[in-house]
N, C-alpha and C positions, 0 to 999 in steps of 0.2 A: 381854088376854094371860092366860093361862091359868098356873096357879101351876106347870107342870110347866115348863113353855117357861122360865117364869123365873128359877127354877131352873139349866136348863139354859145361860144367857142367864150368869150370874151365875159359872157354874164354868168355862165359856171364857177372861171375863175375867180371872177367875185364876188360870188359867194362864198367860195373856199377860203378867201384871204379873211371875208366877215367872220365865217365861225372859227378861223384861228387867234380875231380880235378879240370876239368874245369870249373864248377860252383863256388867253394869256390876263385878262381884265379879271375874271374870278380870284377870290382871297382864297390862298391854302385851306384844306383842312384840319384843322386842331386836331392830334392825337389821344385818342382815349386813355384815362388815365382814372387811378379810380377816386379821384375826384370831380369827372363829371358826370354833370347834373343827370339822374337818370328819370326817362319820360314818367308821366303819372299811369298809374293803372289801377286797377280794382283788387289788387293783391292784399289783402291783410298784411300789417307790418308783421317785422320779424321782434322776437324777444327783444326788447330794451328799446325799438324805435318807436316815434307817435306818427300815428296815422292821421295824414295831413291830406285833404284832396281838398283840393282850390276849388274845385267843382262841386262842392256842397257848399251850400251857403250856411251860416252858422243860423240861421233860421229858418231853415231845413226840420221839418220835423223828422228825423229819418227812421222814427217810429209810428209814423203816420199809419194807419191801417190793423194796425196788431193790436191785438186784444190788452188790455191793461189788467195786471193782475191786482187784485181787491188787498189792498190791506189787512192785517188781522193782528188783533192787540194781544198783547203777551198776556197770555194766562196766571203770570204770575202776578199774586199780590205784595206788590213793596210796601212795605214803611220808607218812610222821610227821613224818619230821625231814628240814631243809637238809640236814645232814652227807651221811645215806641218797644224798638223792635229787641233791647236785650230786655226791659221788664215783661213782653208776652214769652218769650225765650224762656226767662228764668219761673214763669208760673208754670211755663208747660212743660220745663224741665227739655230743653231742646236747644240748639245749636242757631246761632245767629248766618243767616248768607249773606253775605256784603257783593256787592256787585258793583264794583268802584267802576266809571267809564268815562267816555267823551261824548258830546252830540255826535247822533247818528249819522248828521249829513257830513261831516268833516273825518269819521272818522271808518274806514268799509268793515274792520272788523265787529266793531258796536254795532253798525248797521245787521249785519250776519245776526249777530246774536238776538237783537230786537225785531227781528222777521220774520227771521226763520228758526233758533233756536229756542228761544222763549214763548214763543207762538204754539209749541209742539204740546196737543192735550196731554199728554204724557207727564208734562210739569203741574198740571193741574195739583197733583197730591205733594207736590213742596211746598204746598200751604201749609198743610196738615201736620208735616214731619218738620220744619224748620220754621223760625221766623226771617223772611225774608227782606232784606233792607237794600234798597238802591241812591249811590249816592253819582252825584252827577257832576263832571269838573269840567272848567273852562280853560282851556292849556293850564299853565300853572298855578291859577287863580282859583281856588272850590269854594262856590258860593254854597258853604253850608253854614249850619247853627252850630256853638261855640262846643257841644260836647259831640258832636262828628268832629270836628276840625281836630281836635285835641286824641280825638283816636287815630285819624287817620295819619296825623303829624306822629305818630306812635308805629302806626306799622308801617311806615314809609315805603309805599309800593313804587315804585321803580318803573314801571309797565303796564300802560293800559292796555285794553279793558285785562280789570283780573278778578278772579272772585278767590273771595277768604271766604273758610267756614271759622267763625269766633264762639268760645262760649260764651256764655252770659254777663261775665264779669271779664270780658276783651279780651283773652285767652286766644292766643292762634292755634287753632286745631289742625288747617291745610291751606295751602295755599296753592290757587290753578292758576295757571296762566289761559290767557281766553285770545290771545292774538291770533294763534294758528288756525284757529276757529272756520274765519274765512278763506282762508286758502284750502283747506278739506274741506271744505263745502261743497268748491266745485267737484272734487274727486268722489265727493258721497253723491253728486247728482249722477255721473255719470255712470259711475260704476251698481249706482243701485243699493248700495250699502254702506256700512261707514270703515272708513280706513282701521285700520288697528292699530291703535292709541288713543283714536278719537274720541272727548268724553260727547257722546250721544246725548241728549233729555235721560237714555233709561240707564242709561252710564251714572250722568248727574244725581239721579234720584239713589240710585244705589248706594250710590258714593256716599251720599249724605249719609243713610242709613245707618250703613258700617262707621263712620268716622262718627256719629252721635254715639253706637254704642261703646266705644273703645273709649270719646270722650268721658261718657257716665262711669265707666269703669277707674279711670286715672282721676275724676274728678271724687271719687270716695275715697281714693286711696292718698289723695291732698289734706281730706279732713281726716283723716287717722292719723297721717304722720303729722298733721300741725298739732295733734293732742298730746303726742310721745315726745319725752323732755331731751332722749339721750342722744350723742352725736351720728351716729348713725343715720337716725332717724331726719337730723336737721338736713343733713350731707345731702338724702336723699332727695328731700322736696326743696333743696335748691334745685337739684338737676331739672325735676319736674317743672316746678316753676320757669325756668329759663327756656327750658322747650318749649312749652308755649309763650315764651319772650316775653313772660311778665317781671323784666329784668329788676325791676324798684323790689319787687314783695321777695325776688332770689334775693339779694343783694342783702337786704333788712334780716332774712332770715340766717344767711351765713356771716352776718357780722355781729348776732347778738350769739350766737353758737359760738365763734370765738371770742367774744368778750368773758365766756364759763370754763371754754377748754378748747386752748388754743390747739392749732390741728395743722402741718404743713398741708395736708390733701383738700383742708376748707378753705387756706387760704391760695391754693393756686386753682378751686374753683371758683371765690372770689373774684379774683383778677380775668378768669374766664368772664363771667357775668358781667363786669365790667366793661370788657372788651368789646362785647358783642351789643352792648347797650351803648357804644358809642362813648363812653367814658375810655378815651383813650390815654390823656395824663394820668388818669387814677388806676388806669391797667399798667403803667408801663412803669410806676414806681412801685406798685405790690409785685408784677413781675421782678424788678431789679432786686428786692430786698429778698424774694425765694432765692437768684441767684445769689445773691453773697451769701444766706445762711446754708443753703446747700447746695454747694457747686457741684456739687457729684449725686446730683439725687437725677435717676433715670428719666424724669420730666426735664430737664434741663434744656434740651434740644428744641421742645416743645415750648417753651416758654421763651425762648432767644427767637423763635421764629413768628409766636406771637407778637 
């Protein structure tokens, strides 16, 4: 062998011995496990993850370029205040809308409502048929005047945004809930029409309609029975009373009824009225005194479980 060849012979193998160095030097590969991290990509998250790309600067316009859509003010007109809105109610003979809610920016369903649903000409005529009243709340704080507060501390809504139809004299006629609003909004854009159950503007206006007339009808038939002296009669406009949850005027009415003729059926509507007004020690000692006087009376069940 010739001293070139060997040479040549000699710097192969050293190379081979270099890239087994660099080989043996490399760190293992970590096995995938579904805890690692996986690369970024331009995939929309899946339900329940936030889309997070490093690569958008948070000062990114990433609306930069698209048309902004124009605002548009809700065609309805609110009142401010109870007083306002049940003394035009009670001239016009018409149904109070309460629109109880949150700021829009804090809260996406009020937003819905104040953009897109109240915005619809369509509501233009609930001026006409209702006195409409909007009141406005700050978490649990409502910066209102002292005869909202004292209504709203009354019908204690639970959930916002909600609309109550009231009559005139605070009377709960209906109660909507207005949360689901936004969530079928998307399914009314896409689909082109509104889901089925969704109350629409010509849903709403309807709505009203019918619940003003059925209220006018119960609301004549309050001023008859309060003019008739005999038990029957009182029996009845407690029930009425109490469905629309004007627990004080049931209550007054079924306890001057049995202070003339005492009645077991007054008094375990009594204890109903009570119950549902929140008077729970005054419910549950008129309940216990029905059970002792009549153990065996077919409500019995009904009143152990109230």
């Amino acid at each position: 062998m010739t001293a070139t060849a060997q040479k040549l012979m000699w710097g192969i193998v050293s190379l081979g011995v270099l890239a087994l160095v660099v080989i043996a030097m490399r760190p293992p590969a970590k096995p995938v496990t579904d805890s690692t991290p996986v690369a970024e990509s331009d995939d929309l998250p899946r339900p329940g993850e936030v889309f997070n790309d490093r690569r958008v600067k948070p000062t990114d316009d990433v609306n930069a370029g698209q048309p902004k859509r124009p605002d548009r003010p809700m065609v309805v007109k609110w009142a401010k205040h109870w007083d306002e809105a049940s003394k035009r109610a009670s001239a016009r003979d018409q149904l109070v809308l309460l629109y109880f809610g949150l700021p829009a920016k804090t809260c996406p369903p009020c937003r819905y409502l104040e953009t897109e649903f109240f915005v619809d000409p369509v509501l233009t005529q609930i001026n006409q048929v209702t006195s409409p009243l909007y009141v406005l709340a700050e978490g649990d704080v409502v910066d209102i005047p002292a005869p909202n507060r004292a209504l709203l501390d009354r019908l204690k809504p639970v959930a916002l945004p909600v609309l109550i139809l009231l009559a005139p004299d605070g009377g709960v006629i209906h109660r909507q809930s207005a949360g689901l609003y936004a969530i079928y909004g998307l399914d009314r854009q896409i689909a082109g029409k509104a889901p089925e159950g969704l109350l629409t503007p010509a849903r709403l206006l309807a709505l009203v309609r019918q619940k003003t007339n059925e209220a006018r009808a119960t609301t004549r038939r309050i001023r008859d029975l309060g003019r008739a002296k005999d038990a029957n009669s009182a029996f009845e406009l407690t029930q009425l009373l109490a469905e629309r949850e004007l627990f004080g005027r049931a209550a007054a009415v079924a306890r001057a009824s049995l202070a003339k003729r005492p009645s077991l059926e007054m008094r375990a509507l009594l204890a109903s009225v009570e119950h549902r007004a929140g008077n729970t020690s005054v419910a549950e000692e008129l309940y216990y005194k029905l059970l002792l006087d009549e153990p065996e009376h077919p409500q019995r069940l009904e009143w152990r479980l109230e």
